[in-house]
C-alpha positions, 0 to 999 in steps of 0.5 A: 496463516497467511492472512493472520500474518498479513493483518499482524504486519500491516497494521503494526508496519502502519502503527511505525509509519504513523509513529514516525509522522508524529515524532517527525512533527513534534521536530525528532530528526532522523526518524526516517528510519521508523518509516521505512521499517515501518514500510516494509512490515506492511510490504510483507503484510501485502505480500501475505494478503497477495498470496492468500487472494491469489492475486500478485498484482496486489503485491506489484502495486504496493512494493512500486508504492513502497519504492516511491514511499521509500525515496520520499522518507529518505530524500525528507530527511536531507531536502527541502525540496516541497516539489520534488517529494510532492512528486513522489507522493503524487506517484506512489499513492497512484499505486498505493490506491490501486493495491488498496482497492485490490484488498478492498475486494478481496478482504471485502473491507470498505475501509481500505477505500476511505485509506486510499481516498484520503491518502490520495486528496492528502498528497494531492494537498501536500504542497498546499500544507494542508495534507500534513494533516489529511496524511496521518488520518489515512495511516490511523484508518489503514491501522484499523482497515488492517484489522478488519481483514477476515481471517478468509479472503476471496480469490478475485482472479474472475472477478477482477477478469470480469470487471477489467476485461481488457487485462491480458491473460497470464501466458500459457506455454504451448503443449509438448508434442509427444516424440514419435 
């Protein structure tokens, strides 16, 4: 059930985030807290998808994203500092685009990559005003990338091991010798 879940919460965590920009648009004030309630449905969707792929890395890259996606809504609401939310963009959608291509590959969902891409040139372009725009293309695509999971994941662990060789393996705790 965890990959049902997984889909539910994040398409819908998608769906408020994307809400949220809208009603930011048409000049609702305070509509900060849609996002983030909205952030955290999908963190909750990533986890589940974590979990089913058995991969925690998934999850560690988006709940950094969620971090800094959390600092930009609420710092939206009381400053209009372009740089310094510009900033906070740049970083997390860094490492939102590192969970996504995990999902990529685990949910074998090309979507996800489109998501990731173009979240990524819209934060690049948010100081220039022209990523306003690119922004909510990214979360209507995540809205569907998040339906196109299949109810099955694959385990990436080996995968990801043969594609990033240099990744240290997980520690194993020495052996207990017996007492004599």
């Amino acid at each position: 059930m965890g990959v049902v879940e997984g889909k539910t919460f994040g398409w819908v965590g998608s769906l408020m985030i994307l809400l949220d920009l809208y009603l930011g648009y048409l000049g609702v004030k305070g509509v900060g807290l849609l996002a983030i309630l909205g952030l955290l449905f999908v963190l909750y969707g990533v986890r589940e998808i974590s979990r089913e792929a058995n991969y925690p890395r998934i999850f560690r890259n988006y709940f950094i994203f969620f971090i800094f996606a959390a600092l930009f809504f609420i710092l939206q609401t009381f400053t209009s500092n372009l740089v310094l939310l510009w900033i906070l963009l740049l970083i997390g959608a860094f490492f939102m685009r590192r969970s996504f291509k995990l999902i990529e590959m685990a949910s074998e969902v090309p979507m996800f990559r489109y998501v990731y891409l173009i979240f990524l040139i819209g934060a690049v372009l948010f100081i220039a005003i022209v990523g306003l725009l690119l922004l909510p293309v990214a979360l209507a695509l995540q809205v569907v990338a998040f339906c196109s999971i299949p109810e099955t994941l694959k385990q990436i662990q080996e995968e990801i091991q043969q594609i990033e060789p240099s990744l240290p393996e997980e520690p194993k705790l020495p052996e207990e010798q017996p007492l004599e």
